[in-house]
FIROVEX-258935 format. One record per residue (C-alpha): residue number from 1; residue in one letter; x, y, z. Coordinates in pm, 1 decimal. Layout:
N
+------+--------+----------+----------+----------+
! gudo ! vexlum !     east !    north !       up !
+------+--------+----------+----------+----------+
!  NUM !      a !        X !        Y !        Z !
...
+------+--------+----------+----------+----------+
END
This chain:
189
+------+--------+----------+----------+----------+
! gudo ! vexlum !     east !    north !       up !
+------+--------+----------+----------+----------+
!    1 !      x !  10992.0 !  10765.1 !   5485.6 !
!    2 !      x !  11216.8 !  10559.5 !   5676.9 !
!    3 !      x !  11227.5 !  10557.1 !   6040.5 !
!    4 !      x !  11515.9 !  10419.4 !   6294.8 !
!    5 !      x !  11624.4 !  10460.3 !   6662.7 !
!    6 !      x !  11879.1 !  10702.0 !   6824.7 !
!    7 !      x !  11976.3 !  10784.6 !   7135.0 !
!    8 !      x !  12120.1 !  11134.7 !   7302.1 !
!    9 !      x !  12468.5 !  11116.2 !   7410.9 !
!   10 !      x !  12457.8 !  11482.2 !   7429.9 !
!   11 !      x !  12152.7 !  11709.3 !   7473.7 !
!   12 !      x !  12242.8 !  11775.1 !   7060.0 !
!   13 !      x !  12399.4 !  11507.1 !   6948.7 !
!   14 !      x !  12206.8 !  11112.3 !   6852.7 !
!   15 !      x !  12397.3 !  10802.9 !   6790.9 !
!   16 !      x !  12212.5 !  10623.3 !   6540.0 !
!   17 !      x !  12344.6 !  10341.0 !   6217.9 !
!   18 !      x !  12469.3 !  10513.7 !   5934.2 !
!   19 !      x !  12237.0 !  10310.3 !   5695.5 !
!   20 !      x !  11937.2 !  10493.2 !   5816.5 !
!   21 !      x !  12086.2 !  10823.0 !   5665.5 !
!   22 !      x !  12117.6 !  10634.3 !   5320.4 !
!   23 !      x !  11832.1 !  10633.5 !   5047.3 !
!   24 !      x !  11889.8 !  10310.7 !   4894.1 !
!   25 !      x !  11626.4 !  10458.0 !   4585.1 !
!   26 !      x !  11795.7 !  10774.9 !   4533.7 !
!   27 !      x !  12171.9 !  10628.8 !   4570.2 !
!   28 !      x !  12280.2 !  10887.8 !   4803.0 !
!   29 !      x !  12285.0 !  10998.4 !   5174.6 !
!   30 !      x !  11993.7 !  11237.9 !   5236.8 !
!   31 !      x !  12057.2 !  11545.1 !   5353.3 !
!   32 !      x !  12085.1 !  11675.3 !   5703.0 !
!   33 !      x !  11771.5 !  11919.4 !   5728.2 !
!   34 !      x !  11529.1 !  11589.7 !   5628.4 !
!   35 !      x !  11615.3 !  11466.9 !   5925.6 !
!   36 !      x !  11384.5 !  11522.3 !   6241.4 !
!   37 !      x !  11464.6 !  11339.3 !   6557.2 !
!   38 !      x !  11128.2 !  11265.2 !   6841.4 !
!   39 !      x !  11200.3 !  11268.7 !   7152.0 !
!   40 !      x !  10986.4 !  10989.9 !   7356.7 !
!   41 !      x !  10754.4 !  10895.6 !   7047.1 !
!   42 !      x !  10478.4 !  10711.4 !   7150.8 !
!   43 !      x !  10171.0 !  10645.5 !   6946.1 !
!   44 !      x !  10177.0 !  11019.3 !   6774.4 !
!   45 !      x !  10262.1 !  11176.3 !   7009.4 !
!   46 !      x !  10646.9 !  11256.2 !   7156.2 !
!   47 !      x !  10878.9 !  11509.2 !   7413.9 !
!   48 !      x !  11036.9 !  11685.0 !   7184.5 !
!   49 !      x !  11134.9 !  11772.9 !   6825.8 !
!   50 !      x !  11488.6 !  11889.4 !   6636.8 !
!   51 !      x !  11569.9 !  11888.1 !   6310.8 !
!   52 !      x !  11926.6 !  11756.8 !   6269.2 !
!   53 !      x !  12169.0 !  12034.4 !   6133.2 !
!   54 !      x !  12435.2 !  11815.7 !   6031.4 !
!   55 !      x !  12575.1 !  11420.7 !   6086.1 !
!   56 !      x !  12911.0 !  11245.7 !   6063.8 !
!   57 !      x !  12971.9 !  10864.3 !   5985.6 !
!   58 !      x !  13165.1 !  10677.0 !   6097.0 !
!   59 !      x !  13545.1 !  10699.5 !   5859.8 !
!   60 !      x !  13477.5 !  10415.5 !   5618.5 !
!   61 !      x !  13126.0 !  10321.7 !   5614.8 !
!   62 !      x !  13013.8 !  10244.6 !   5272.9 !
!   63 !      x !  12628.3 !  10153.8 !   5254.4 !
!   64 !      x !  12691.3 !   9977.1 !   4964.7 !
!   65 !      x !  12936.9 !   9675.7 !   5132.1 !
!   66 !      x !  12732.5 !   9592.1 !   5351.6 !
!   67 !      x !  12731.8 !   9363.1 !   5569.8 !
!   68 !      x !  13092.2 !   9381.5 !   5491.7 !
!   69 !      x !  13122.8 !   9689.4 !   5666.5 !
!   70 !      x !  12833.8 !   9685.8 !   5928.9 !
!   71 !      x !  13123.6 !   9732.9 !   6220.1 !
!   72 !      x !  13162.0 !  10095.5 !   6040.5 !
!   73 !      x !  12785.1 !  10145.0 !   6037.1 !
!   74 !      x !  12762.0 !  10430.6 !   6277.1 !
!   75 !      x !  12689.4 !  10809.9 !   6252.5 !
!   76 !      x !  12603.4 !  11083.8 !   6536.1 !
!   77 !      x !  12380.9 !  11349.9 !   6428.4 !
!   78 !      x !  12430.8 !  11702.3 !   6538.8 !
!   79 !      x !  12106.8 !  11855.2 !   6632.3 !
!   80 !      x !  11995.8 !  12222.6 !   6554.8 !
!   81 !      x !  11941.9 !  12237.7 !   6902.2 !
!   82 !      x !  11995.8 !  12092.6 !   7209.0 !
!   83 !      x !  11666.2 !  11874.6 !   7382.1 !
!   84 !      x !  11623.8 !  11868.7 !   7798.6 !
!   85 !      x !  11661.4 !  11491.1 !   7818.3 !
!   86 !      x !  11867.2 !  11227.6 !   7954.0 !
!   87 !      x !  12150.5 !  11148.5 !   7789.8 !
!   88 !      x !  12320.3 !  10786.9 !   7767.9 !
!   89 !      x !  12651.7 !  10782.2 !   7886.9 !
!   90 !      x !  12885.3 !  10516.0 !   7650.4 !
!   91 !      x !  13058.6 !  10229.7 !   7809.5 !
!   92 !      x !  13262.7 !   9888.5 !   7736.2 !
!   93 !      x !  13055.8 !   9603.7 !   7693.8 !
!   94 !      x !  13141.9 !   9301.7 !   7925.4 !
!   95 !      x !  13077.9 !   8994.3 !   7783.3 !
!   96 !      x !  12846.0 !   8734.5 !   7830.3 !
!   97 !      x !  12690.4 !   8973.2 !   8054.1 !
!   98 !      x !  12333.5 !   9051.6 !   8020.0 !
!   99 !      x !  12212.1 !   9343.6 !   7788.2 !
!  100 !      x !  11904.6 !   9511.2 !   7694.6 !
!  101 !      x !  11779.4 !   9636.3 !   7334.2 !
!  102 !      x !  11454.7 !   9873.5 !   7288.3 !
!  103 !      x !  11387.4 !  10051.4 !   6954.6 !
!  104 !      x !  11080.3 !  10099.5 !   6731.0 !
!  105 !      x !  11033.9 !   9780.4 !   6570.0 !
!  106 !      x !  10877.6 !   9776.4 !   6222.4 !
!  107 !      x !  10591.7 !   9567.1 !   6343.6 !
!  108 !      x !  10495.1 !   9814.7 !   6623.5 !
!  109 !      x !  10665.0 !  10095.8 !   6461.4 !
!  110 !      x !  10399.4 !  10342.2 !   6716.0 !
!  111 !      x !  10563.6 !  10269.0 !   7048.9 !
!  112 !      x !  10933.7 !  10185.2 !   7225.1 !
!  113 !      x !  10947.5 !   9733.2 !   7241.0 !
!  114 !      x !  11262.8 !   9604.9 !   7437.5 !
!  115 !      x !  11398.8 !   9300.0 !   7520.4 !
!  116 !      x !  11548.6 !   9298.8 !   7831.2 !
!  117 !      x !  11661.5 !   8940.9 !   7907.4 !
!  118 !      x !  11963.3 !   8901.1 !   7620.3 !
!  119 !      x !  12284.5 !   8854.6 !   7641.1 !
!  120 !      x !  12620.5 !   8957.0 !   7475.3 !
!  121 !      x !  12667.0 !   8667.5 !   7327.9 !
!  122 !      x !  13033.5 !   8740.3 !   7153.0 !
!  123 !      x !  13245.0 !   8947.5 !   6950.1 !
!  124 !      x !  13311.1 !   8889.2 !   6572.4 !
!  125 !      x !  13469.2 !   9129.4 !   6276.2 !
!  126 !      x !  13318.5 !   9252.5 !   5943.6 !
!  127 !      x !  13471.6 !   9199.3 !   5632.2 !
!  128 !      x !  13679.0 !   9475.5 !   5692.5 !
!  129 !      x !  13854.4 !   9352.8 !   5996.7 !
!  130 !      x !  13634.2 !   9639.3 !   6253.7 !
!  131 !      x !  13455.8 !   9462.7 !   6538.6 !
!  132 !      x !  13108.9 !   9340.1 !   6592.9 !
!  133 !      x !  12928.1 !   9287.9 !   6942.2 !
!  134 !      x !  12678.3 !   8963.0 !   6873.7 !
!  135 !      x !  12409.7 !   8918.7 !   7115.1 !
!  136 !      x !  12091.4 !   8736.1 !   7139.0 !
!  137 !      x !  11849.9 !   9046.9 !   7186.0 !
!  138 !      x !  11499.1 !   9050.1 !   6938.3 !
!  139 !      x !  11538.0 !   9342.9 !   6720.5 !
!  140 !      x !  11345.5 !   9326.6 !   6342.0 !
!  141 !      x !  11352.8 !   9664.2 !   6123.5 !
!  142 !      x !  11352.4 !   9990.3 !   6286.6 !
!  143 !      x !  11540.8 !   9913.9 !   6582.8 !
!  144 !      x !  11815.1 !  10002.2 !   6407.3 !
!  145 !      x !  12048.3 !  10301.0 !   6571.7 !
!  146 !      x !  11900.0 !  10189.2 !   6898.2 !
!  147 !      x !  12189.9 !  10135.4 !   7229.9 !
!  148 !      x !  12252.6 !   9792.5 !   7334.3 !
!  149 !      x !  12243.0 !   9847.0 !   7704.9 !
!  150 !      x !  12416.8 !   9713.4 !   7968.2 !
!  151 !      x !  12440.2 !   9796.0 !   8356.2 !
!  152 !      x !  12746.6 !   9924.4 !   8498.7 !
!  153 !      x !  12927.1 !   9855.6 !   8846.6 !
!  154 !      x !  12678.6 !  10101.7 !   8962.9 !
!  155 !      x !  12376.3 !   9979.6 !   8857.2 !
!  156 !      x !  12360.5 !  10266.3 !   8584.1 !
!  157 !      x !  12263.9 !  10223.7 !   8223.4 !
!  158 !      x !  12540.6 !  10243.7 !   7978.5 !
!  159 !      x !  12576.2 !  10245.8 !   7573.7 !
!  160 !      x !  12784.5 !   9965.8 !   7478.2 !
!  161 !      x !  12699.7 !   9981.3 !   7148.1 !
!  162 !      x !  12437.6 !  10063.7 !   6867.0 !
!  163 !      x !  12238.4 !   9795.0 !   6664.4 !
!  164 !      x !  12302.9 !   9758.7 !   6331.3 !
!  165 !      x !  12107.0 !   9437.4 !   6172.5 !
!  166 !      x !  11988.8 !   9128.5 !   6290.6 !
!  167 !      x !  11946.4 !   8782.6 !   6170.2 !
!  168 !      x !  11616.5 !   8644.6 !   6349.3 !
!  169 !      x !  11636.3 !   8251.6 !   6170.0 !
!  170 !      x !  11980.0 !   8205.8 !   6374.5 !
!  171 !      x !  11880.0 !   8447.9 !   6721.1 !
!  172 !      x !  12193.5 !   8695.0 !   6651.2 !
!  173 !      x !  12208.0 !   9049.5 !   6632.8 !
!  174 !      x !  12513.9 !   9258.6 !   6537.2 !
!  175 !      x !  12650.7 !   9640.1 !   6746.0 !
!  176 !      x !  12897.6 !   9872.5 !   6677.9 !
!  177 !      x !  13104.0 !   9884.6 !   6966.6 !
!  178 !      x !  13039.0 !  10228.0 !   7123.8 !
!  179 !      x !  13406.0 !  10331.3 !   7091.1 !
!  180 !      x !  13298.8 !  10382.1 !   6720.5 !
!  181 !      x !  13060.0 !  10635.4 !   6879.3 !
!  182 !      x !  13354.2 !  10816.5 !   7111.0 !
!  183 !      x !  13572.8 !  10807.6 !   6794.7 !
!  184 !      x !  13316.6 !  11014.8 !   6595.1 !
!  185 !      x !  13203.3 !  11254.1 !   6924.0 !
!  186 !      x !  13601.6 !  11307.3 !   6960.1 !
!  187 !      x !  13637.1 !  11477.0 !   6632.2 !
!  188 !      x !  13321.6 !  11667.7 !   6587.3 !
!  189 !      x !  13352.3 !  12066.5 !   6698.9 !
+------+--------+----------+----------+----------+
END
């Protein structure tokens, strides 16, 4: 069973990486209906349950070039129904501004870990030319599909992007620019 973060940008709809929807053993993206999604897990117990109905990627993601394509490693889920939370609104990332990363890290998979003194530390492309956020946040397995968070002019929480891998020996970690997220939300019904 594998587990990742998400986050609602829509009372039905999670923004999560694409790879989490691929089963490396069975060669295949599983199917919708295995997905559940918790709402404010936390040691067993969480807010609220859906099972997702059906999920887009982002156009080109291929989980078998990765990291070659890790700036197309995005998908939004489409819940089978909506959940009474929050939702994250998405935003432009400024950089070299600070950021903040929370997800369910493999080694505490049981509760929410975030690191929120990082920074966005620059912007690089995959081998396919789409762009990469770096930043310096701690993030091992599991935080994957979580937002890379950043405070608007407001003082508000905004989605610049989602987390996609990390490389802890050299302190980097690698998002997909939220406008991957917008691109996919624009074209879903």
């Amino acid at each position: 069973m594998a587990r990742c973060t998400g986050f609602l940008v829509a009372p039905d709809r999670v923004a999560t990486a694409a790879h989490c929807l691929y089963s490396a053993r069975l060669g295949r993206f599983i199917p919708p209906q295995s997905v559940h999604v918790l709402l404010g897990y936390d040691a067993g117990r969480h807010a609220g349950h859906a099972r997702v109905a059906t999920y887009r990627l982002a156009e080109g993601y291929d989980p078998r070039r990765t990291p070659r394509a890790h700036g197309a490693d995005v998908a939004v889920l489409t819940l089978a129904h909506g959940l009474a939370a929050p939702t994250l609104t998405l935003g432009k990332a400024v950089p070299e501004a600070d950021v903040a990363l929370g997800g369910y890290n493999r080694d505490r998979a049981e509760v929410i870990a975030a690191d929120l003194a990082c920074q966005v530390t620059g912007l690089v492309r995959d081998g396919t030319g789409r762009a990469l956020l770096t930043h310096d946040c701690a993030g091992t397995f599991g935080t994957s599909g979580a937002p890379l968070l950043q405070r608007d002019a407001e003082g508000q929480w905004r989605a610049v992007g989602v987390q996609v891998a990390s490389q802890p020996a050299r302190g980097q970690s690698f998002t997909v620019p939220a406008r991957e997220v917008a691109a996919i939300l624009a074209v879903l019904p």
